[in-house]
C-alpha positions as CSV (number, residue, x, y, z in Angstrom):
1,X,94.7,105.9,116.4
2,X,95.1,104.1,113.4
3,X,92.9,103.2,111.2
4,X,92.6,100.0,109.3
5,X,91.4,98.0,106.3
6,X,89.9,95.0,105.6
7,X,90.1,95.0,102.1
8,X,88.0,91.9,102.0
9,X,84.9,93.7,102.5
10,X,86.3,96.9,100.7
11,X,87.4,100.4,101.4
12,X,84.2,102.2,102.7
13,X,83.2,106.1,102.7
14,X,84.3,106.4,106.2
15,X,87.8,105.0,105.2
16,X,88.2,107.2,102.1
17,X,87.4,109.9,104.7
18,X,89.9,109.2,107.3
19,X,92.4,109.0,104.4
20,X,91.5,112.4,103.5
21,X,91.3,113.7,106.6
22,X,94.8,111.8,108.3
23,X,96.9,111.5,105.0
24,X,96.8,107.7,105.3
25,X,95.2,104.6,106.0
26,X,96.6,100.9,106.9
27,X,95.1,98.2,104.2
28,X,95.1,94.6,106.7
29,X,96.4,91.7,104.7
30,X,96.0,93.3,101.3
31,X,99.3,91.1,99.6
32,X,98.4,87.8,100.5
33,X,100.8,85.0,102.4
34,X,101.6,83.1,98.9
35,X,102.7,86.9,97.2
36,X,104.3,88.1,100.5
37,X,106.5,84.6,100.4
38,X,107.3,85.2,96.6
39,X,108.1,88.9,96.9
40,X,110.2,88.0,99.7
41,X,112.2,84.6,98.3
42,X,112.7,86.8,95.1
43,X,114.6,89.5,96.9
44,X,116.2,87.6,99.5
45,X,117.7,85.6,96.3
46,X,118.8,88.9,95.0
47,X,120.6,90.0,98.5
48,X,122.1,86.0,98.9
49,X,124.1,86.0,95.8
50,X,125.0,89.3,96.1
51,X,125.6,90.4,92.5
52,X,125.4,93.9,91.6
53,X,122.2,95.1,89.0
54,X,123.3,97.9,86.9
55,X,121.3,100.8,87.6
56,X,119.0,99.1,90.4
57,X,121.3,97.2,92.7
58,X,124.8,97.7,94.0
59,X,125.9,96.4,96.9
60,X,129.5,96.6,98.8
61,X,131.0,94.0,100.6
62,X,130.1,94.5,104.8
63,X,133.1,96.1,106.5
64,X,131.6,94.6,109.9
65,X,130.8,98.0,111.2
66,X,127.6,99.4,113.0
67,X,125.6,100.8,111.2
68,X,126.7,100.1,107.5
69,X,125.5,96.6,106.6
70,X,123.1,99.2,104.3
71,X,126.3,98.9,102.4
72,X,125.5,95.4,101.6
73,X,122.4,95.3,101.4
74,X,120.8,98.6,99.9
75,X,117.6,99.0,98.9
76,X,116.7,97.6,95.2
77,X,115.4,100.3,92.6
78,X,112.8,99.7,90.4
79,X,112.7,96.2,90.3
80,X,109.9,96.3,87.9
81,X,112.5,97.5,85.4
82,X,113.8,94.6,85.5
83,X,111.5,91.7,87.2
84,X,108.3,90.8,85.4
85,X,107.2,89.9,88.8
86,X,108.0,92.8,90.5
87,X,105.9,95.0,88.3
88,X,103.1,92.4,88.6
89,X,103.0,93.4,92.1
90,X,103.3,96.7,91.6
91,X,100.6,96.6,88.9
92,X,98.4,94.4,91.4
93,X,94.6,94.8,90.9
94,X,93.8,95.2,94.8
95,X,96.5,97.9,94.7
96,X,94.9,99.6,91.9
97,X,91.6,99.4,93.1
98,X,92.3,100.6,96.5
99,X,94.2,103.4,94.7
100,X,91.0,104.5,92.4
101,X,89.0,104.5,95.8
102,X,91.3,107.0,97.8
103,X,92.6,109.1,94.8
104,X,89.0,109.5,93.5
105,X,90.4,108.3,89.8
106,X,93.0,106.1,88.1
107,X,96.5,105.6,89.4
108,X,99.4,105.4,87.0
109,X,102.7,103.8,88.9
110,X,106.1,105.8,88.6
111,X,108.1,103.5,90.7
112,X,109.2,100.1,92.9
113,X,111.7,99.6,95.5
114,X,112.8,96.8,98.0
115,X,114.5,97.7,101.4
116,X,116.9,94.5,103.0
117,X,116.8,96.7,106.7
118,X,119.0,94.0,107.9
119,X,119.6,94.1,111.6
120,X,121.7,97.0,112.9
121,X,120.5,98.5,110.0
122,X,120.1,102.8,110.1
123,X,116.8,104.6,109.2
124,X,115.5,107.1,106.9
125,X,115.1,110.1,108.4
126,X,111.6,111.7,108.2
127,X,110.6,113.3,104.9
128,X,108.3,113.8,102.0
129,X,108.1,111.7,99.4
130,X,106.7,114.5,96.8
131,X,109.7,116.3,97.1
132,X,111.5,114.2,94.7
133,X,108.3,113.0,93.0
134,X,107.2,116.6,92.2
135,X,104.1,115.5,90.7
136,X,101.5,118.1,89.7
137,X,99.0,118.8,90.1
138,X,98.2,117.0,93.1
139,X,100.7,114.6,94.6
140,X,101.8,111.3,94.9
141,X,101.0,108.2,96.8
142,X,102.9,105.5,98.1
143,X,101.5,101.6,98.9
144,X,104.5,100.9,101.6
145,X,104.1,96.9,102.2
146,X,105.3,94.9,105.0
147,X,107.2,91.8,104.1
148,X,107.9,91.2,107.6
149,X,106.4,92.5,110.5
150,X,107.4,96.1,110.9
151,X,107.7,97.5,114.2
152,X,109.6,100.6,116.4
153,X,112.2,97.5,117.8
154,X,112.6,96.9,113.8
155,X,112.8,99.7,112.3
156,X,109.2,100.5,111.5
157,X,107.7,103.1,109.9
158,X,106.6,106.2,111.8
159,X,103.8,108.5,110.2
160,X,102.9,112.3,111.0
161,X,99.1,112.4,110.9
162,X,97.5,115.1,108.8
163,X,100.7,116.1,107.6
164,X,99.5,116.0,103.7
165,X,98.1,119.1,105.0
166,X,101.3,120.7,105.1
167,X,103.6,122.4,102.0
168,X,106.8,120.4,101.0
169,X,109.4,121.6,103.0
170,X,112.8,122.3,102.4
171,X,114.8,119.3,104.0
172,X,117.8,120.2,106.9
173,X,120.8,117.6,107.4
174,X,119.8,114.2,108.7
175,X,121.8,112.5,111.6
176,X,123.9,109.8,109.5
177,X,124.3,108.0,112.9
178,X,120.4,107.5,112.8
179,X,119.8,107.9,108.7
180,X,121.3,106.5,105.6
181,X,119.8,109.5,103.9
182,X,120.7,112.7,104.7
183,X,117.6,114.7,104.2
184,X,115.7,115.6,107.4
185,X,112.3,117.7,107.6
186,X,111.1,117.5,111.4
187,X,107.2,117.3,112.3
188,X,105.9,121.0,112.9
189,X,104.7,121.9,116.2
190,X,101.2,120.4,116.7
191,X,102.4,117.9,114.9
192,X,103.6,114.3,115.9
193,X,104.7,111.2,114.5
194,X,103.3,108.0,115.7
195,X,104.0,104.3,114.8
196,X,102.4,102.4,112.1
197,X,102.8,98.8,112.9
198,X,102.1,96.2,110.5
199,X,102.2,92.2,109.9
200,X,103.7,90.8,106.4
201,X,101.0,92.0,103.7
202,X,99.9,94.9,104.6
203,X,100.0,98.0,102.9
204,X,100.3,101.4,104.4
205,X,99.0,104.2,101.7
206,X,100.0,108.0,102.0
207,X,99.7,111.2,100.7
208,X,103.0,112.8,99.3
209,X,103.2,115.3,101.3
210,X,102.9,113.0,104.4
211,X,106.0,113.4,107.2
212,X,107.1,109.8,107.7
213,X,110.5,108.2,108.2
214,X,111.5,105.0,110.7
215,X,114.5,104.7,113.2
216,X,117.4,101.8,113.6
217,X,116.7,98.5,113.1
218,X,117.7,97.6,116.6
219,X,116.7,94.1,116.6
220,X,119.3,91.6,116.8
221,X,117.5,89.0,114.8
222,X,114.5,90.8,112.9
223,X,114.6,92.0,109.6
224,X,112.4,94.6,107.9
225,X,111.5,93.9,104.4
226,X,109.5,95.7,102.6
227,X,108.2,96.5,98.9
228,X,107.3,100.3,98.1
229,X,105.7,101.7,95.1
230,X,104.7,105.0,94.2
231,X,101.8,105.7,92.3
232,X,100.0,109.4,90.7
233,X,96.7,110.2,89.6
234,X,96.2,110.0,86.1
235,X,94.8,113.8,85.7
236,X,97.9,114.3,87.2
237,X,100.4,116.5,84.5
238,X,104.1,115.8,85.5
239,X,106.6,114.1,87.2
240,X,110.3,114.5,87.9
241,X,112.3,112.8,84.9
242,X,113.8,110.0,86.7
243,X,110.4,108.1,87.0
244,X,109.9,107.4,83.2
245,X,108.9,105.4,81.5
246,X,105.2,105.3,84.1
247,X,102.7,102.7,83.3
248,X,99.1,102.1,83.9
249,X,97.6,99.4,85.8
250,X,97.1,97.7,82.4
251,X,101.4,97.5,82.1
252,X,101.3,99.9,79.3
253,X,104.0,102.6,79.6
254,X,101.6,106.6,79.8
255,X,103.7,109.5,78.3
256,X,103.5,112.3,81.1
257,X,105.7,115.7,81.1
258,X,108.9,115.9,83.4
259,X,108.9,118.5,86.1
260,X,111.2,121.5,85.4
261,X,110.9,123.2,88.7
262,X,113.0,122.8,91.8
263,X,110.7,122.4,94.4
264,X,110.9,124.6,97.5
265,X,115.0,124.5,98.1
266,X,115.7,125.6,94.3
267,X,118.1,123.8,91.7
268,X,120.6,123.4,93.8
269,X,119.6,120.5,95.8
270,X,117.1,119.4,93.5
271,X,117.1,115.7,93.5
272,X,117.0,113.8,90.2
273,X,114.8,110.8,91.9
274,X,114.0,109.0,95.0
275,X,117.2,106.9,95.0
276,X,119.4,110.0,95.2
277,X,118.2,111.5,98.2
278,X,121.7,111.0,99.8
């Protein structure tokens, strides 16, 4: 069953406890309507005029086929880079604080994206964000916000419970009929993924080493939107290169080491960052 917020009257004990204990927890409402409309008219202006952004945006022209409108409207990355409003959401004090609460100290934020999820749209296969984060010690956490409601018809997000219990796994090959990405790491046995269905403005936090993914967008009218950000602890040591320059919740860029390792699958498939996990 999932758990939920209403950040309103705060995060209690029992919350930070059945973050611990499940990986995540479902913040009700934490963007507001006004932010939810602004985050939303900002992108939707982005995908309208459909205008490449050097290193964040670059979209294709839709060949009419099923399954790639991704092609014209891919995700954004790290609009913050770019977007003084962007990184004021992604710097947001209810964020931060909610952060502080689960994480048990400071946050620093590595990174922003936007997902379209047009309909017809494929999924992301399930996976672990850490994997490309490759923060240590500890792991990430991402604040995955609903811009429109989010549901399995949609495309919604699927979560494995207690699956921050688990070691980063070495991906397989995704379905690219199902996934635009091509990394795949199944839920173990005991193991299950369940729904996490939202309304515009709220924020679903998890662990790093959480299992989560979502399917189609098999709506014929409903969109998906949503704005993700991926934050560390501060005591936290390193990062994989492609997140720099981090900042704390103050906007002030925080010097941290770049991983060296290659996670569990070696150089070889080592990704540089989140957006290359094709």
């Amino acid at each position: 069953m999932l758990l939920t917020v209403d950040h309103e009257a705060g995060i209690s004990e029992a919350d930070v406890a059945f973050y611990h204990r499940e990986g995540y927890l479902i913040a009700r409402g934490l963007y507001s309507s006004a932010e939810v409309q602004r985050i939303k008219a900002f992108f939707d202006g982005i995908g309208d005029k459909g205008q490449p952004i050097p290193g964040h945006w670059n979209p294709a022209p839709n060949d009419g086929q099923a399954g790639e409108v991704l092609q014209r409207f891919p995700r954004v990355m790290h609009p913050h880079r770019f977007d003084p409003m962007s990184k004021a959401m992604m710097l947001h004090p209810r964020v931060g604080q909610a952060l502080e609460l689960l994480l048990g100290e400071s946050a620093v934020a590595a990174q922003s994206m936007f997902y379209f999820k047009p309909p017809g749209a494929k999924g992301q296969a399930l996976h672990q964000d850490n994997f490309y984060l490759e923060v240590a010690p500890g792991s990430c956490l991402a604040a995955w916000t609903a811009i429109d409601r989010s549901v399995p018809e949609n495309g919604g997000m699927y979560i494995v419970p207690r699956s921050h219990t688990l070691d980063i796994q070495c991906p397989e090959k995704a379905d690219d009929g199902m996934s635009f990405t091509t990394h795949l790491v199944n839920a173990p046995k005991g193991f299950k993924a369940i729904p996490a269905e939202m309304e515009p403005g709220d924020t679903l936090f998890f662990n790093g080493s959480v299992i989560h993914g979502s399917g189609p967008n098999r709506s014929t009218s409903e969109w998906r939107r949503a704005f993700i950000c991926h934050y560390m602890p501060k005591s936290s040591r390193q990062i994989s290169k492609g997140y720099h320059p981090l900042h704390d919740f103050a906007g002030n860029q925080v010097p941290y080491q770049a991983s060296t390792g290659g996670g569990p699958c070696g150089m070889e498939v080592k990704p540089g960052s989140y957006d290359q996990v094709h």
